[in-house]
N, C-alpha and C positions, 0 to 999 in steps of 0.2 A: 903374444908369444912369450913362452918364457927364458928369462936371459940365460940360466944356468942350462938348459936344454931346448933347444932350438923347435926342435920335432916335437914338444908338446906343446897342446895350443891351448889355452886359457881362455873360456867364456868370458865374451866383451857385456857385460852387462847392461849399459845402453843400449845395444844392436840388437838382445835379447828382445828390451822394452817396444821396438818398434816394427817389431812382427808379431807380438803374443798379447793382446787386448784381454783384459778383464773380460769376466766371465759374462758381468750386469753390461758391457758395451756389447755383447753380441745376441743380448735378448733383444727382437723387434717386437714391439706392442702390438697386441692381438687386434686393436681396432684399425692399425695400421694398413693389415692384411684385408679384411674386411670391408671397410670403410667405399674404398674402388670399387667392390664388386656391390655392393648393395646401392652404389650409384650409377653404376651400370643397369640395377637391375630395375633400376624406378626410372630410366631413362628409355628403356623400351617396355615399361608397364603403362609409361604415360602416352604413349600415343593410343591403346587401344581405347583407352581410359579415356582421353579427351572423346575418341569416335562415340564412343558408348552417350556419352554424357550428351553430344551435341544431337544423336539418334533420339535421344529422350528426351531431350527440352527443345528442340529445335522446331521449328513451323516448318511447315511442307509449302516445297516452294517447286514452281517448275519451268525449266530452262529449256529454249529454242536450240538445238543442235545446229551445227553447220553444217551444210550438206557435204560428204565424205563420198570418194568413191569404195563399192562397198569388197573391193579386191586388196583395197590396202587398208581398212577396218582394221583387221585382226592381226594382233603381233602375237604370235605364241600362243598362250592363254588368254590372253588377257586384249579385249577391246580397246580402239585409241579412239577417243572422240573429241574434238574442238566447239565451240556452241558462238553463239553471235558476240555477245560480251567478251570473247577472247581477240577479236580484231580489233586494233585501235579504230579504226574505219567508224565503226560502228560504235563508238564512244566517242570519239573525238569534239565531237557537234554538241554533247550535252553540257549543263551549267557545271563547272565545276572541274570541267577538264583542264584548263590552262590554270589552275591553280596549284598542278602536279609539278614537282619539276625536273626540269627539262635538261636535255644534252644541248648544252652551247656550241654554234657552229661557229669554229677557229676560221679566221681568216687570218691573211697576211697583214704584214705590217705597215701601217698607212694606207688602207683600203679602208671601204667602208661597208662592211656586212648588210646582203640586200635582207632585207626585213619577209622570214616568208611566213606563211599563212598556215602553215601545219605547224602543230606543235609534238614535238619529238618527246616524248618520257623519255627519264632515267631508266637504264635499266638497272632493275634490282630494286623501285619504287613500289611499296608497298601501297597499296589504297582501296578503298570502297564502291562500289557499285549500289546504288539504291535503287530495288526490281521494285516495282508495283503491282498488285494483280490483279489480272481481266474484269471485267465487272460478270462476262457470262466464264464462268473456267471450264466447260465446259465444249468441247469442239468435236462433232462427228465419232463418239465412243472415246476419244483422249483427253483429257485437260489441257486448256490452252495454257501458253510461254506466259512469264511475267512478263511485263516492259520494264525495260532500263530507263530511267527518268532524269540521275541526273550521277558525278561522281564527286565522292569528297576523300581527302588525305585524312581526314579521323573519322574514325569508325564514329556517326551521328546518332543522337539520343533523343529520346521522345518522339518516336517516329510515327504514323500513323500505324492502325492497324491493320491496312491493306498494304504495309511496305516494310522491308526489310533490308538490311546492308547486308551483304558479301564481300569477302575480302578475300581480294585478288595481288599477283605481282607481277609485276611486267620481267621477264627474262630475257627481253634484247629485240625478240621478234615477235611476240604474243603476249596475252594477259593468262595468266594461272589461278585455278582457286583449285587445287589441288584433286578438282575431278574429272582430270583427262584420262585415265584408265583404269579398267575395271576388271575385275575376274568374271569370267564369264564359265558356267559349267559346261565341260565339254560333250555332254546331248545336247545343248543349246547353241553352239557357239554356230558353227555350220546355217542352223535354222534360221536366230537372229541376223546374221550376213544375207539370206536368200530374202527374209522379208524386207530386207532397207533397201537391199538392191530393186527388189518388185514395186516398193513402192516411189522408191526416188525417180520412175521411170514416169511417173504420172505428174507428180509432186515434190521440188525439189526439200523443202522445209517439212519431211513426212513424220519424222520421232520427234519427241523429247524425252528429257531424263528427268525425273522425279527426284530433288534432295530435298535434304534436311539442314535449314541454318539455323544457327543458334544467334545469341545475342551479341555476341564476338563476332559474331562475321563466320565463324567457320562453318563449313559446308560439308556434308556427309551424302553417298550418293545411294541412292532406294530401287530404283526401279528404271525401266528404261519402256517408254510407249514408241509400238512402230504401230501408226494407225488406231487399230483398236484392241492391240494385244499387248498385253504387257508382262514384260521380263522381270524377275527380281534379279537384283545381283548377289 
């Protein structure tokens, strides 16, 4: 403010400086802008990418379904399906399972934890299933299931050539290998439901599903046999 005149007010120079930035501080770099979305865009080019790759180099491999009721199959579009390697049940007995590890059971303090006999995974354990295949693969018009032989926490090498790793995760209550559903086309979807239902009436173990593993473990899903017809997905 100026002394000789009250009412006129004088530019504070510093106050100036601290609202009005050089001109080079308000240029952002072009890669800046950029940079994000080109890793955005290789972050969902990489899933179809890996599908593709493991479609191509992968063995055909084929898995036992679980038997499902065929009224709650269908969620929307898309098929839900669970297979034997998804229960611990049915992994639990193999070499290599108590080598997973496990959720500790808390007891109280100064007790002595009974020692039990099932071994609980972590969940969120990643690991391997090693299927083997039928010696005849063929079964009544379908290909018969691999067997699961044994489990290991690293994906294993040098494996024979009738055997292949899958890699699965435990989620808390099931094992995963990321092909529990499936797009099913909507002329099919109705049909495929009436053949698993006709035939589970006979035959509880009546499909399987056809994938593709690669040498990673990951698994891509082909086809789906109910008897002796077969779906593509």
């Amino acid at each position: 403010m100026n002394a000789k005149n009250p009412d006129l007010l004088v530019e504070n120079p510093d106050r100036k400086s601290l609202f009005q930035l050089p001109p080079e501080a308000k240029r952002i770099p072009a890669w800046r802008l950029w940079a994000p979305l080109l890793l955005q865009i290789g972050l969902i080019a990489a899933v179809p990418a890996q599908a593709v790759y493991t479609f191509v180099t992968g063995k055909t491999v084929i898995l036992q379904t679980a038997p499902v009721d065929p009224y709650d199959l269908l969620r929307g579009y898309y098929q839900v399906l669970s297979y034997d390697i998804s229960q611990h049940n049915n992994l639990q007995k193999l070499p290599g399972w108590k080598d997973l590890p496990s959720n500790k059971i808390s007891c109280p303090s100064g007790t002595v934890c009974p020692e039990s006999k099932t071994h609980y995974v972590k969940t969120g354990t990643s690991f391997y299933v090693i299927l083997e295949s039928p010696k005849n693969p063929q079964n009544s018009g379908r290909p018969k299931a691999w067997k699961p032989v044994r489990v290991s926490l690293e994906n294993p090498h040098n494996l024979p050539e009738n055997q292949i790793a899958i890699q699965g995760r435990y989620n808390g209550w099931q094992m995963e290998y990321g092909l529990e559903t499936y797009y099913m086309p909507e002329h099919e979807r109705a049909k495929v439901n009436n053949d698993i239902g006709e035939a589970q009436r006979t035959q509880r173990q009546s499909f399987v599903v056809e994938v593709k593993v690669d040498n990673k473990g990951h698994a891509v899903p082909v086809s789906l046999w109910v008897r002796d017809r077969n779906y593509r997905f």
